[in-house]
KEKOL-186095 format. One record per residue: residue in one letter; y, x, z of N, C-alpha, C in turn. Coordinates in pm, whole numbers, plus 50000, padded with zeros to 5 digits. Atoms other than C-alpha are relative to their C-alpha. Example, Ala and Ser with C-alpha at 12.3 -4.5 7.8 and 13.67 -1.06 7.14 Angstrom:
a498815008950000495505123050780501205009050000s498814991849994498945136750714501094992350073
***
This chain:
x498735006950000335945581127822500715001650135x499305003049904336635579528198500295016550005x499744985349947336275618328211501685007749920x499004994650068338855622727917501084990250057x498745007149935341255596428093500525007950133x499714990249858340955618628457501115009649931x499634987050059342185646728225501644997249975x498964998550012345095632628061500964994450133x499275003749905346355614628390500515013750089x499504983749891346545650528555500685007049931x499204989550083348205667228244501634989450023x498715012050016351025632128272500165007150143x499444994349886350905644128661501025009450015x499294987650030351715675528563501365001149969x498654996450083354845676028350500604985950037x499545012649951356025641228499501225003150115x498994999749895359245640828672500194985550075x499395009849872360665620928990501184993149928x498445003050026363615601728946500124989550076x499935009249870364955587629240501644990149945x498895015650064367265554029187499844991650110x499915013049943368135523229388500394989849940x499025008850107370055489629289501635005950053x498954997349955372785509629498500485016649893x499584989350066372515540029279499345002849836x500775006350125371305531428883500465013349915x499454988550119373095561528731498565008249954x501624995650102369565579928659499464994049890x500485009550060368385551028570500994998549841x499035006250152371245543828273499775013049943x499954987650027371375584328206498504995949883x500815000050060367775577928106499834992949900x499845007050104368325549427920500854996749890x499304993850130371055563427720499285008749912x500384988650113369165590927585498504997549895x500665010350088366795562827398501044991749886x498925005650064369625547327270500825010949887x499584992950045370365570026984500114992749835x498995008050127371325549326688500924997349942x498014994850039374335550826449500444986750054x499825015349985374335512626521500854997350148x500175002649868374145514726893500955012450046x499444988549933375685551126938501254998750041x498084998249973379335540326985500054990550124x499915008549895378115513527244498745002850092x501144986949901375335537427423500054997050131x499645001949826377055534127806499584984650022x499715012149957377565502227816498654986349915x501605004449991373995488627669498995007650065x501054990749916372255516227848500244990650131x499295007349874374205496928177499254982949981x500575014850020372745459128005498835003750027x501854998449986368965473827989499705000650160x500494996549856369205487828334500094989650068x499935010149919370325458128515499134989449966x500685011049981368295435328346498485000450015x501844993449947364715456628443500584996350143x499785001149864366505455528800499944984150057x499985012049968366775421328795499144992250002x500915010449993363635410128766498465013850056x501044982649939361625447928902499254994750123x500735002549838359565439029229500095018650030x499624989449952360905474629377499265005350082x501254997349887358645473029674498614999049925x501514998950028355265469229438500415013449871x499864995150157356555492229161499824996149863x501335006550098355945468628891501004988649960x499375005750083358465451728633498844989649927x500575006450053357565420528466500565000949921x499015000750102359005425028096500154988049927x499685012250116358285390127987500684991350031x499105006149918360895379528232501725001449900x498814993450073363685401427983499544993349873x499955004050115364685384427675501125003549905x499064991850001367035399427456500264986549839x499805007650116368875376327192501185005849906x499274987550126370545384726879501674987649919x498915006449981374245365426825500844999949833x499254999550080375415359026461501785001050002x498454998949948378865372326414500575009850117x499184993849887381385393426610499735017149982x500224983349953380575428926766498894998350115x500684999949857378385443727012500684997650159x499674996849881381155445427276500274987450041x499605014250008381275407327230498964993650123
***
């Protein structure tokens, strides 16, 4: 088990890209989280929920440990209206 875990952590090494971001520069950051966002639902409001996800990982990210808490993000669901609501 530990030998086949060494293995895939060096193949994730491998083909693993950088992606450098701040809270001064998030555009990677949204870029990436547009191209998850691919739903007929979601596709017409893509930018501008890619822009809600990012800020609200940033907002609760410890930057200096590398290391998001996600049970800090809660995402609620709003009878009625639109998404741009």
């Amino acid at each position: 088990f530990e030998e086949a875990c060494d293995i895939c952590i060096k193949k994730l090494e491998e083909i693993s890209d950088t992606v450098e971001f701040g809270k001064d520069n998030i555009g990677p950051l949204k870029k990436t989280a547009m191209t998850t966002l691919s739903s007929k639902i979601v596709n017409r409001y893509k930018e501008s929920m890619a822009e809600i996800a990012v800020n609200a990982v940033l907002s609760v990210a410890d930057l200096d440990r590398k290391d998001v808490n996600f049970e800090l993000i809660k995402m609620q669901g709003k009878v009625g209206g639109t998404l741009e609501d």
